[in-house]
N, C-alpha and C positions, 0 to 999 in steps of 0.2 A: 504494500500500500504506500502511499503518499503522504507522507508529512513536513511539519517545518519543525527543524532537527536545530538545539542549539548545541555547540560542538565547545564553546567558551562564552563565558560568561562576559557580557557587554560587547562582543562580537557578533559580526550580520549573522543570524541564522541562515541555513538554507532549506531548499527544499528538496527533499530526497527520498530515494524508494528504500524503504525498512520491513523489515517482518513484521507482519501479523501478530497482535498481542497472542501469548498462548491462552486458549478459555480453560479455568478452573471450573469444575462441577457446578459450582453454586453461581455464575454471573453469568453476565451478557456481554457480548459485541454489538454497538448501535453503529450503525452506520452515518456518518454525519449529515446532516444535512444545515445547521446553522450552527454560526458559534459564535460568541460574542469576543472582542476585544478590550481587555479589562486591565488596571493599573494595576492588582495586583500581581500579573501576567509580566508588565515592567519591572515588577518587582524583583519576581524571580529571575529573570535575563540580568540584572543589575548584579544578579549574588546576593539579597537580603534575606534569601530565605533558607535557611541550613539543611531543610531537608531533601532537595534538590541535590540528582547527581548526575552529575554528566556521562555521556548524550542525552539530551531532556527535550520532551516534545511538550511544550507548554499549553493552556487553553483549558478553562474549565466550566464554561459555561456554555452548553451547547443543547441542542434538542433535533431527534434524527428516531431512524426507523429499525427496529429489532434487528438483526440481522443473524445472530448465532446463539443459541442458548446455554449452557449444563444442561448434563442429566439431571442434576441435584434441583434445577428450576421450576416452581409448578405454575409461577400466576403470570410469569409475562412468556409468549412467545413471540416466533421470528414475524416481521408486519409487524407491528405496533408501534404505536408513534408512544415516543417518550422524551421525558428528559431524565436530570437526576440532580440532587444537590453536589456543594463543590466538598462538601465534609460528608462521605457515605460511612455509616452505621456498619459496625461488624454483627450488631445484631445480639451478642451474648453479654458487653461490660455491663457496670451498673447505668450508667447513664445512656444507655439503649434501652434497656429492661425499662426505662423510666420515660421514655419517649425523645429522650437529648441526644438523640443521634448527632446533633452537630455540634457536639463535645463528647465522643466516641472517642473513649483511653486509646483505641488501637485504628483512629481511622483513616481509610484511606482517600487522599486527595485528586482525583484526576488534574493533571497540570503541575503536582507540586511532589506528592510523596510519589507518583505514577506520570505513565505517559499519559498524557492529556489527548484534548480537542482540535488541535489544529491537525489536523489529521484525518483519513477518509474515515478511519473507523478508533474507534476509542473503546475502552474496559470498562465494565461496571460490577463491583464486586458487589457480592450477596444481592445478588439482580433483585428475588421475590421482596425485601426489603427498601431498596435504594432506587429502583423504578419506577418511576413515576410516569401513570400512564396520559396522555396528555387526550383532550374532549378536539373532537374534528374540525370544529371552527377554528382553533386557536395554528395563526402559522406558525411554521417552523422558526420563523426569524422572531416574532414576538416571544414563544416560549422562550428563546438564546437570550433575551432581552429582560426573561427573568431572573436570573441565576445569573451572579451572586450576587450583582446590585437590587435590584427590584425584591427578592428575597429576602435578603439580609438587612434592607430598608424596611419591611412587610414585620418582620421581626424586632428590628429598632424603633418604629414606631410602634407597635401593637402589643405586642408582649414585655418586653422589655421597656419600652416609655411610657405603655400603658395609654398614650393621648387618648382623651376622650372630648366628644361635640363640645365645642365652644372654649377649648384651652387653647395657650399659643404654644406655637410649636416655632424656635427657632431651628434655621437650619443653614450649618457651617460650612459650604465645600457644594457648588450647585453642578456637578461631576454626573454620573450616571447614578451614582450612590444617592445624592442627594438633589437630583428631579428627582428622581423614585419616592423618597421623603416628602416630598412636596407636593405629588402630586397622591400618597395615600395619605395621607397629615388631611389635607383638603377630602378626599372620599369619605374621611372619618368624623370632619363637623369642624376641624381645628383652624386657628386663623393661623395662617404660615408667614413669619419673617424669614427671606432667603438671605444667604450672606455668600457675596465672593471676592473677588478682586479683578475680574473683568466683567465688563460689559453684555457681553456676549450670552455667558451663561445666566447671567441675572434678568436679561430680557427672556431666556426660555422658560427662568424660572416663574416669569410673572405671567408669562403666555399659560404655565400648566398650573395656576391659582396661588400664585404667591400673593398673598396680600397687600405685602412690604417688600421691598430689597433695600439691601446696603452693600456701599463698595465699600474700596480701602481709603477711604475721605473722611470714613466714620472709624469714632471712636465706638465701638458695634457693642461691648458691653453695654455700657453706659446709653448709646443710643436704641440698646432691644430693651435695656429696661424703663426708659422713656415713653417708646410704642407703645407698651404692653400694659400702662401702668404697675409697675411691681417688677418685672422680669417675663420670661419664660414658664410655663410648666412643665415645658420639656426641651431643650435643648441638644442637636446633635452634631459631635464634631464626624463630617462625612468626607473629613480630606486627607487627614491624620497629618499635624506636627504641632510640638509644642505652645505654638503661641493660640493656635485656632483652639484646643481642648482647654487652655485657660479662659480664652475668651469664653467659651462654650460655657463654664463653670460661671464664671463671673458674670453671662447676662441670666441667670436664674434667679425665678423668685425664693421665698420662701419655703421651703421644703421639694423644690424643684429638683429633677431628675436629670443630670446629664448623661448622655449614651455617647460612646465611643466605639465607631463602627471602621475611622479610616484608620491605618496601619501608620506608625511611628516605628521609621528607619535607623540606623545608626546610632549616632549620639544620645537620638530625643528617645529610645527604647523607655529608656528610666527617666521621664520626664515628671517634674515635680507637680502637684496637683496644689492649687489654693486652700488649704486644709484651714486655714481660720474661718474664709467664709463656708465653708462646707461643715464646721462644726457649729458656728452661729448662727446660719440660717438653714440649719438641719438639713442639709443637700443630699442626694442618693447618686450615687456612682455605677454605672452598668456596661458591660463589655457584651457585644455583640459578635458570635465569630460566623454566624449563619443563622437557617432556620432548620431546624427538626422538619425530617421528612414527611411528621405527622400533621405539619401545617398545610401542605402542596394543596388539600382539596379546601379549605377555606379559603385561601389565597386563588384557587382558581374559581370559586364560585363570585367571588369578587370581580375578577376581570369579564367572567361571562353575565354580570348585572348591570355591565356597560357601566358601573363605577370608575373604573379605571382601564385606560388602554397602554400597555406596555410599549405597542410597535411608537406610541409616539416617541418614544423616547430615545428612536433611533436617528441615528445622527447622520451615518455612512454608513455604506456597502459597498464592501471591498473584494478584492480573490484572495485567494489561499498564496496566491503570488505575493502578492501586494501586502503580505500583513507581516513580514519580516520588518521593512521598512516603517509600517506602521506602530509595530513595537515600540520598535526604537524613538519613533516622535513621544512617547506616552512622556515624557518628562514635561512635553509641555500643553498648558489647560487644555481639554478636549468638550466638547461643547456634544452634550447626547453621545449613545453610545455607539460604537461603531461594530457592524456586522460583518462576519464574515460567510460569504454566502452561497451554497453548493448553486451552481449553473441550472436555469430550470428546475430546481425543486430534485435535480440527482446527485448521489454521493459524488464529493470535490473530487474532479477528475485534473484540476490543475490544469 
C-alpha cells in the first residue's frame, strides 16, 4: 500500500509503497477514504512526542470502509463505513471497564504509538470495541472532521466543562480544536467569546456563533471578564502554550472551570498554573486527552439534529501528495481544518 513515511524527524516525509499492516485476531483494516490534517500530526514530525519511532506513518483522524477483519471480530464486518477515536481502548484496564477508553493504561494510538492514516489503509485494534460504525448520511470527509478536534472539543465542552444554556464559554486558540468549541458551546445554549491572534480565524469564529472575538490588542483576561460580567464559566485553552492556559485561568469567574485540551511543547511541558486565583476564586482545572468511545452515538445524534455540521469546519482539501508539505506548514495558524481526501470517494491511490 501507499503511505507518507517519515524517515527523520523534521525532514520532508515521502510517499512510498510499505507492507500491509499484519491483522491481529481481534481488529480491523479500514480502508481510507478521508483523513484529517491535524497539529498534533506536526507535532509528532517535530519529535515532541516520545512515543513515536521511526519509520512512522502519521495521521489519526480519518473515516473509511471495513476492508479486513479477525477471526476474533463479531460486530463490524468488511463494507462498513466507520471511523475510530485517536486513543483506542484495549478493552480489559480499569478505565475501559469504566467506559475511559480515552485514558486506556495500555492504549493504542493510530499516528503516534502505531502507523496511522495517511495511508491507503490503517489498523484498528480491538475492532468490536474501537469501531465506530458511522449512519449513511454523514460523509467521509465530515466524519475525518470529527476526530480528534471536533471530538475532543465534544468532550471539553460537555463532559468535562460541563457548559450549560446561557453560561459563557471563553475560547483560547480559534484552530480546528476551537471552531469545534464554538460552534458546540453555541448548539448547547452558551454565549461564546473567541480569542486568537489573527484575523482570519476570528472572523470564522464569529461566522460559526461567536458572540464576541478578541485579538492580540486585548488584554483578553481582563477584557473576557468585562464581557461576561464576572468572567467565564468555562474557559478553554484550544492552542496549548503557557501564556494562553494562564490567560485561560485568569479570565474565569468565580468557581469557573478551565479545560486544557491544546498540547504544551518543550519548555512550557511544566508550565506554572495561577494557583492564588485558583485557590480564591475556587477554580477547577481539567485535562482533556479525547472522548471515550462510549460518547460517538451522542455526538452523532447531535450532528444528525442539524445542531451542528462538522464539514463546515473544513478549510482545505488536499492529496495524499500534497500533505507532506502540508505538515510541515502546520507551525503556522491554519484557518479550519484541512482534509485529506481519497479521489472520488476511493481508497488514496496517490
Amino acid at each position: 500500500m501507499r503511505a507518507l513515511v517519515i524517515r527523520a524527524f523534521r525532514e520532508p516525509p515521502e510517499l512510498e509503497d510499505v507492507p500491509e499492516p499484519e491483522l491481529p485476531p481481534d481488529a480491523a483494516l479500514v480502508e481510507v477514504r478521508a483523513t484529517g490534517l491535524c497539529r498534533s500530526d506536526w507535532h509528532g514530525w517535530m519529535g515532541h512526542d516520545a512515543s513515536i519511532r521511526l519509520p512512522h506513518v502519521p495521521g489519526h483522524e480519518f473515516a473509511g470502509v471495513v476492508a479486513e477483519v479477525g477471526p476474533e471480530v463479531r460486530g463490524i464486518s468488511p463494507g462498513d463505513r466507520v471511523t475510530a477515536p485517536f486513543c483506542c481502548g484495549c478493552g480489559a484496564c480499569e478505565p475501559c471497564r469504566l467506559g475511559q477508553t480515552q485514558i486506556c493504561e495500555r492504549d493504542y494510538q493510530p499516528g503516534f504509538t502505531g502507523w496511522g492514516s495517511f495511508a491507503e489503509r490503517v489498523l484498528i485494534p480491538v475492532a468490536d470495541l474501537n469501531c465506530v460504525p458511522l449512519p449513511d448520511g454523514l460523509a467521509f470527509e465530515a466524519a475525518a472532521a470529527l476526530g480528534c478536534r471536533f471530538m475532543t472539543a465534544f468532550a471539553a465542552v460537555g463532559e468535562r466543562g460541563k457548559v450549560r444554556a446561557g453560561d459563557w464559554l471563553a475560547v483560547h486558540g480559534c484552530g480546528g480544536v476551537g471552531l469545534s468549541a464554538v460552534m458546540l458551546g453555541r448548539a448547547l445554549g452558551a454565549r461564546v467569546v473567541a480569542v486568537d491572534v489573527a484575523p482570519g480565524p476570528l472572523a470564522r469564529a464569529a461566522e460559526l456563533g461567536a458572540d464576541e472575538t478578541l485579538g492580540r490588542e486585548h488584554d483578553v483576561a481582563t477584557s473576557i471578564r468585562e464581557l461576561t460580567g464576572g468572567g467565564a464559566h468555562v474557559s478553554i485553552d484550544a492552542i496549548g502554550s503557557a501564556a494562553t492556559a494562564a490567560a485561560s485561568v485568569r479570565s474565569l469567574r468565580r468557581r469557573g472551570r478551565h479545560v486544557q485540551v491544546g498540547l504544551l511543547a518543550g519548555d512550557e511541558r511544566e508550565s506554572r498554573i495561577p494557583m492564588a486565583e485558583l485557590i480564591s476564586r475556587e477554580l477547577e482545572i481539567a485535562g482533556v486527552h479525547g472522548m471515550p468511545v462510549r460518547d460517538y452515538p451522542a455526538l452523532l445524534r447531535l450532528i444528525a439534529s442539524d445542531a451542528v455540521d462538522p464539514a463546515r469546519l473544513i478549510g482545505s482539501r488536499i492529496t495524499l501528495e500534497q500533505a507532506g508539505a502540508a505538515l510541515a506548514a502546520m507551525d503556522r495558524p491554519a484557518e479550519g481544518i484541512t482534509v485529506i481526501a481519497a479521489p472520488s470517494g476511493d481508497q488514496m491511490r496517490g
